[in-house]
N, C-alpha and C positions, 0 to 999 in steps of 0.2 A: 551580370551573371544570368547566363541563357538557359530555361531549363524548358524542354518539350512536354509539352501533357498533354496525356492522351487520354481517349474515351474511357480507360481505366482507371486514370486520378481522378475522373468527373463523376464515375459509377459510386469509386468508394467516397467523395464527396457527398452525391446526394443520399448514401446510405448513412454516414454520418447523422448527417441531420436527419434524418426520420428514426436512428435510434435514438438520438439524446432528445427528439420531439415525441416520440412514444414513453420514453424515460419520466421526464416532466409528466407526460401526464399518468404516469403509473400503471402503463402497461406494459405486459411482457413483451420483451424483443426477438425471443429466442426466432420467430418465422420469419422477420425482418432480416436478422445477420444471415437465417441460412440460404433466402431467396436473393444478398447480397454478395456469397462467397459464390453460388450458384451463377450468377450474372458474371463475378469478378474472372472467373474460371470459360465461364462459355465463349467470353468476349476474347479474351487473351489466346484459346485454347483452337476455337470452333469449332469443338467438338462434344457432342453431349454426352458422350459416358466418361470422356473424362473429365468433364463438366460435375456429372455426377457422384465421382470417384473421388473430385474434390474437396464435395464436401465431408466426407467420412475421412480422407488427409488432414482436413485441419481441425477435425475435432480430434485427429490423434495425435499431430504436431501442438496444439496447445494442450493435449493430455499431459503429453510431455514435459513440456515447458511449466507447465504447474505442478506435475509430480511431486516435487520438494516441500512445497508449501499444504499440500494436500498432507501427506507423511506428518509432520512436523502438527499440522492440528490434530489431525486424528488421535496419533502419540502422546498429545498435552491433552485431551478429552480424555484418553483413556486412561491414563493416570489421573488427571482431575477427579475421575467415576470413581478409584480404588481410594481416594482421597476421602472423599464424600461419605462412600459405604464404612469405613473403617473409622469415622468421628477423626480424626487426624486433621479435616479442614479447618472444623470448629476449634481445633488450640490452635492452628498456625495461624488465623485470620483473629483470635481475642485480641491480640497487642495493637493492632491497627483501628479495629473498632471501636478501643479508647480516645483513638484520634482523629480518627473520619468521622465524625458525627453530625454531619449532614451536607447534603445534596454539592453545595458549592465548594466544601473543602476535598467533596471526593472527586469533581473535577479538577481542579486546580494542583490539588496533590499528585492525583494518576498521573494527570499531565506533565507536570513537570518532572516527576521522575520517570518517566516513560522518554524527555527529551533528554536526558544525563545520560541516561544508556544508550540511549540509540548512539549519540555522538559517540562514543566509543566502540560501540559493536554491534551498529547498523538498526534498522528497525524491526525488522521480522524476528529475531532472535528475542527482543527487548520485548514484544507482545506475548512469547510464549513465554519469557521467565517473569510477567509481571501476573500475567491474564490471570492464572489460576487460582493467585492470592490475592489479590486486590479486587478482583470481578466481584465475589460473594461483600467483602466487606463493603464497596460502594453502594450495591443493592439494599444490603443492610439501610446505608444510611438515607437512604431515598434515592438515589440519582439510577433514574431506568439506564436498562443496559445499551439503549443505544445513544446514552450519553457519554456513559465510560469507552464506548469503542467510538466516538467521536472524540475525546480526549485521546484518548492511547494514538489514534491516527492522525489529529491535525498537529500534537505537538512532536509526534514521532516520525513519522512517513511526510511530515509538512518540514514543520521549525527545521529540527537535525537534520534529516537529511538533504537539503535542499541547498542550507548553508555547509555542509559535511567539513567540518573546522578540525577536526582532530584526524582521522583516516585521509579527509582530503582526493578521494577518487574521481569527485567532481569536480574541482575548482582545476585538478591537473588535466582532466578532457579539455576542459573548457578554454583554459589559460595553453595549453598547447595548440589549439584548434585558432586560436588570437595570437598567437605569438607571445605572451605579455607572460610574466613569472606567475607562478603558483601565489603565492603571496600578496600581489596587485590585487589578482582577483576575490580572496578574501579578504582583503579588508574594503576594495570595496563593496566586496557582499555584506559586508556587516551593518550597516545601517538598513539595507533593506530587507537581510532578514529579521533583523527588531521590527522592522513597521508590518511587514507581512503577517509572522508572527501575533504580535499583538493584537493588529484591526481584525485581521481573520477568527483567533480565537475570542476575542473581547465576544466579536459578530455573532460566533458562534455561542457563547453561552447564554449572550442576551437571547437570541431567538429560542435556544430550549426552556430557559427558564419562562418564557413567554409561552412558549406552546403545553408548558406543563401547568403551568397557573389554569391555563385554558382547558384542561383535561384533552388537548391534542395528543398527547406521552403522557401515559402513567407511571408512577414510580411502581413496577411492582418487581415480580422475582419471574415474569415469563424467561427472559433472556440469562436465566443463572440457570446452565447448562448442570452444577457440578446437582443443584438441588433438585434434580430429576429424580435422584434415587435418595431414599432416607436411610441414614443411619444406622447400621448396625453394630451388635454390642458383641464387635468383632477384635477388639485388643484391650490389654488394661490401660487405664491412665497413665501408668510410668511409659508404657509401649509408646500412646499415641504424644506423650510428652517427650520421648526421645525421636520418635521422625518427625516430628515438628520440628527438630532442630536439624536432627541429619538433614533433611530433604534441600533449606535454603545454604546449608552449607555446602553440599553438594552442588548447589548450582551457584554459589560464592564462587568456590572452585573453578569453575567452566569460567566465570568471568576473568578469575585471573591465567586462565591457561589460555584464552582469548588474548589477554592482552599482550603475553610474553609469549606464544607462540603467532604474533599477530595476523589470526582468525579472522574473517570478516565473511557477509555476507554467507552463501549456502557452506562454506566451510563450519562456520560461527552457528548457523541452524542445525548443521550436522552433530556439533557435538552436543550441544542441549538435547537435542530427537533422542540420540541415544542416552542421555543420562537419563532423561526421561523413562525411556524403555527397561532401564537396570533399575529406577527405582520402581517400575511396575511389576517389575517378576519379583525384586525383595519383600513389596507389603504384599503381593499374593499370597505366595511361600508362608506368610506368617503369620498374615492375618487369615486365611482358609486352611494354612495346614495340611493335611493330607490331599485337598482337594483345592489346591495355589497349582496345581498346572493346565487343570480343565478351567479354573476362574482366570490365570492369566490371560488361555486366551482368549474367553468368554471378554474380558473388558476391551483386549486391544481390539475383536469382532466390532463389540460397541462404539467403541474411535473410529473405524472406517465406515461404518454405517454410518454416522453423523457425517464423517468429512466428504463422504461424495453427497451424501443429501443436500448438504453445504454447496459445494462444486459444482454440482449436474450441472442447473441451470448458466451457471458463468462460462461453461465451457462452450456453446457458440458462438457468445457473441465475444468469448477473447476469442476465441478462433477467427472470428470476422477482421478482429484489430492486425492481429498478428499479422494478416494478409498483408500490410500498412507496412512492416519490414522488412527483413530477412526472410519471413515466411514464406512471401510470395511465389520466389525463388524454390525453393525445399518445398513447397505443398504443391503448385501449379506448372513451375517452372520458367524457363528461363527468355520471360515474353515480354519484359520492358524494355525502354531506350538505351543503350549500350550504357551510356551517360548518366543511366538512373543513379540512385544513391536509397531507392525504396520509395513508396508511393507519399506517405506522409513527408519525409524528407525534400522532394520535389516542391511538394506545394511549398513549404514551407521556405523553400528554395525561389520559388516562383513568385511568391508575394513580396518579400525581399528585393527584388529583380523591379517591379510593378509599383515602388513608392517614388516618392519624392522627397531628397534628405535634408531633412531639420533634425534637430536634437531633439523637438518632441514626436515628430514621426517616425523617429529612428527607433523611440524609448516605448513607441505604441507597437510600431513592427515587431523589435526583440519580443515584446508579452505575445507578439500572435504569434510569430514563427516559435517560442516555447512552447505556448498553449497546443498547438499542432504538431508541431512534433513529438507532445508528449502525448498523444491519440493512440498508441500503441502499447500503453501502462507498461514502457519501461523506467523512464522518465531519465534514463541516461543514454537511450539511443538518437538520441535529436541533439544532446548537447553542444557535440562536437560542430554540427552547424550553426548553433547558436553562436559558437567562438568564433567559427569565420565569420561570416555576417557582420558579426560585430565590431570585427578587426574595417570592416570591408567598411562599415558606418562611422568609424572613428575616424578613420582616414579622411574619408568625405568632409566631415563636420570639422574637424581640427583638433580632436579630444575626444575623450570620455570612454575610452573601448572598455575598461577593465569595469566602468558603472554600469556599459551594455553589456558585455559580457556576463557579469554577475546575474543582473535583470531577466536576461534569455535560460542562464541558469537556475534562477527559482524558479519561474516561471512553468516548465519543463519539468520540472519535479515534484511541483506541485499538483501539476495537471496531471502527468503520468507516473508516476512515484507514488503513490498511494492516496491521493485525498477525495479523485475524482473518478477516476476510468474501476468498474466496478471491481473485478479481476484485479487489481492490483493491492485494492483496499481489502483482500477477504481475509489475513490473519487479522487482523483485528476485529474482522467480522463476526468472522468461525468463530474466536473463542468466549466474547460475547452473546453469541447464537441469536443476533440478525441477521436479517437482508442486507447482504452489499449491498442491492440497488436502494435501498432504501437510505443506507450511509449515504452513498453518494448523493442522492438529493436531499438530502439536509447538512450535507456540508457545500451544495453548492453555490447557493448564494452569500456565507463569508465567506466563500473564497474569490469569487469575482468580486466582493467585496472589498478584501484584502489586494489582490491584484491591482484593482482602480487604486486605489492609492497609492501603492508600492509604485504604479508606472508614475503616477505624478510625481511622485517622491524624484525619484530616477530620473524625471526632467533637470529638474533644480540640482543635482547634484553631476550632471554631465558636463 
């Protein structure tokens, strides 16, 4: 498999690495990606104003592109706000605070039910129907918030969708991309996503409970967004006792009209956003009364204020990634090898090309060509490579496509699917109220964690 690379794959290569080497060490990226799209664009183009011109394209082409997910936290903040001021929070989160009563059951708990939704209706939808009520009660019980948005993302944007068992959007890229049924490919994804899984999160809670012991993380309430504002003696008790119940029913509902109209992804975000929105003009209306149409939109003001505060920063250096696809194309235009397939893709393409085939260098390749083609936080734009590859490594060796193919597909969606690439982890960031960059390096050592073993794993079972 022959792929040409040009000073372009090698530009956004060593740009790579001096973000995720500025990352590590806790500095901002933002002059990094933009002196990177700036290079990407001047080299490709020749020409410095539209060199220029570039970089303001891709801070608008990934405005874009993240629009949805901007919407969607704003929307859940600003109802979270009308939650909070109206005491409505404090009954709907009592019932749970009987049961989370400290630090390890409120990770463990979020987690896992944060991975039972996702598997049905993806993970973005599953961080805004869970965030809002489960965030204040973890807090409660010790566990800082940026352990509940490391829970809600390595078992949701990690586990489910990675293995995606029930919707299946990935296992059929993949398994079509391989030739091999839908079916091979999940079961044998399923061993490796158990070990993934596991070692990753096991990884992950040992090092937070370690950095908390240490006073590295404090358990306090910075990260509880809804407790910015206190409590007002804005409904009776029967009031805030009847939308404590309408409100999860109401979002009951969206889950089963999800299932039976089967919703997925920004469809799936869409209708939550908007229930969301109906329940925020309902407690205005009722809890302010004559003055519920200047407070409604006083709160939703509040939600976009928060979600691009949120945003700003992640939008150049997604801008920078996005380069790495389809972007390229649509922001700069149309200046790669006839042959390309996008810049990440290439590489990715190109290392594949550049081994030597054993079943363990086949099982190391598939984790890197994931790992890179998931550089683009989509983490299903590289899959389809991963299934050829894999077909293409199977054939080689005499066996094992459907354990690479799987491999190439965690791998991929771990990286870019949410656990690692900042932009793609920020609903769970947003509604938390950290630092994506911050999630991301503290999930990134169990995940390379998890990975090392999964690919050993993936040896032994080729």
């Amino acid at each position: 498999m022959e792929m040409e690379l040009t000073a372009l794959h090698w530009i956004y290569v060593v740009f790579i690495a001096l973000i995720i080497g500025f990352m590590v060490k806790r500095r901002d990226t933002t002059l990094i990606c933009i002196i990177g799209i700036f290079l990407l664009a001047l080299v490709a183009t020749g020409s410095l104003a539209s060199s220029i011109s570039g970089i303001f394209n891709s801070f608008i082409f990934a405005i874009t592109e993240l629009m949805s997910t901007i919407l969607i936290i704003s929307i859940i903040v600003a109802m979270s706000t009308v939650l909070t001021k109206s005491g409505i929070n404090d009954v709907m989160i009592a019932p749970f605070a009987k049961f989370i009563k400290n630090p390890t059951l409120a990770f463990w708990v979020i987690g896992i039910v944060m991975m039972m939704i996702s598997w049905f209706f993806w993970p973005s939808p599953a961080v805004a129907l869970l965030g809002a009520v489960l965030l204040p009660v973890a807090l409660r019980a010790g566990l800082p918030a940026l352990g509940v948005a490391m829970a809600m993302n390595l078992f949701g944007h990690g586990i489910a969708l990675s293995g995606d068992f029930i919707i299946q959007a990935a296992p059929k890229l993949t398994g079509d991309a391989a030739s091999i049924p839908v079916g091979d490919v999940i079961a044998a994804s399923i061993p490796l996503v158990i070990t993934m899984g596991v070692v990753t999160t096991l990884s992950a809670f040992i090092l937070l409970k370690r950095d908390m012991k240490l006073g590295r993380i404090k358990a306090d309430n910075e990260g509880l967004v809804q407790d910015q504002t206190m409590s007002e003696d804005l409904l009776t008790l029967a009031q805030k006792k009847f939308f404590a119940v309408f409100i999860p029913i109401a979002f009951l509902l969206d889950v089963v009209a999800l299932s039976i109209l089967k919703l997925q992804g920004g469809d799936a975000t869409a209708l939550v956003g908007g229930t969301a929105v109906f329940i925020l003009l309902i407690l205005s209306l009722v809890a302010h009364k004559q003055q519920g149409l200047e407070k409604s939109t006083a709160y939703l003001i509040q939600g976009f204020q928060f979600g691009f505060k949120v945003f700003g920063p992640v939008i150049p250096i997604a801008a920078f990634f996005y380069l790495g696809d389809s972007g390229f194309n649509q922001i700069i235009g149309d200046y790669l090898p006839k042959t390309s397939l996008g810049i990440v893709n290439d590489l990715g393409a190109a290392l594949a090309a550049s081994v030597p085939l054993t079943k363990e260098i086949a099982a190391v390749t598939l984790t890197g060509i994931g790992a890179i083609t998931g550089l683009d936080g989509s983490g299903f734009s590289g899959i389809s490579l991963a299934g050829s590859v894999a077909k293409l490594f199977g054939t080689a060796i005499g066996g094992g496509t459907a354990t690479l193919t799987a491999l190439g597909q965690i791998t991929a969606i771990w990286v870019g699917g949410g656990t690692l690439i900042p932009w793609a982890l920020i609903p769970a960031a947003a509604i938390c109220n950290v630092s994506p960059f911050e999630l991301a390096r503290r999930n990134l050592l169990p995940v390379t964690i998890g990975l090392a073993v999964t690919t050993i794993v993936a040896m032994f079972l080729i």
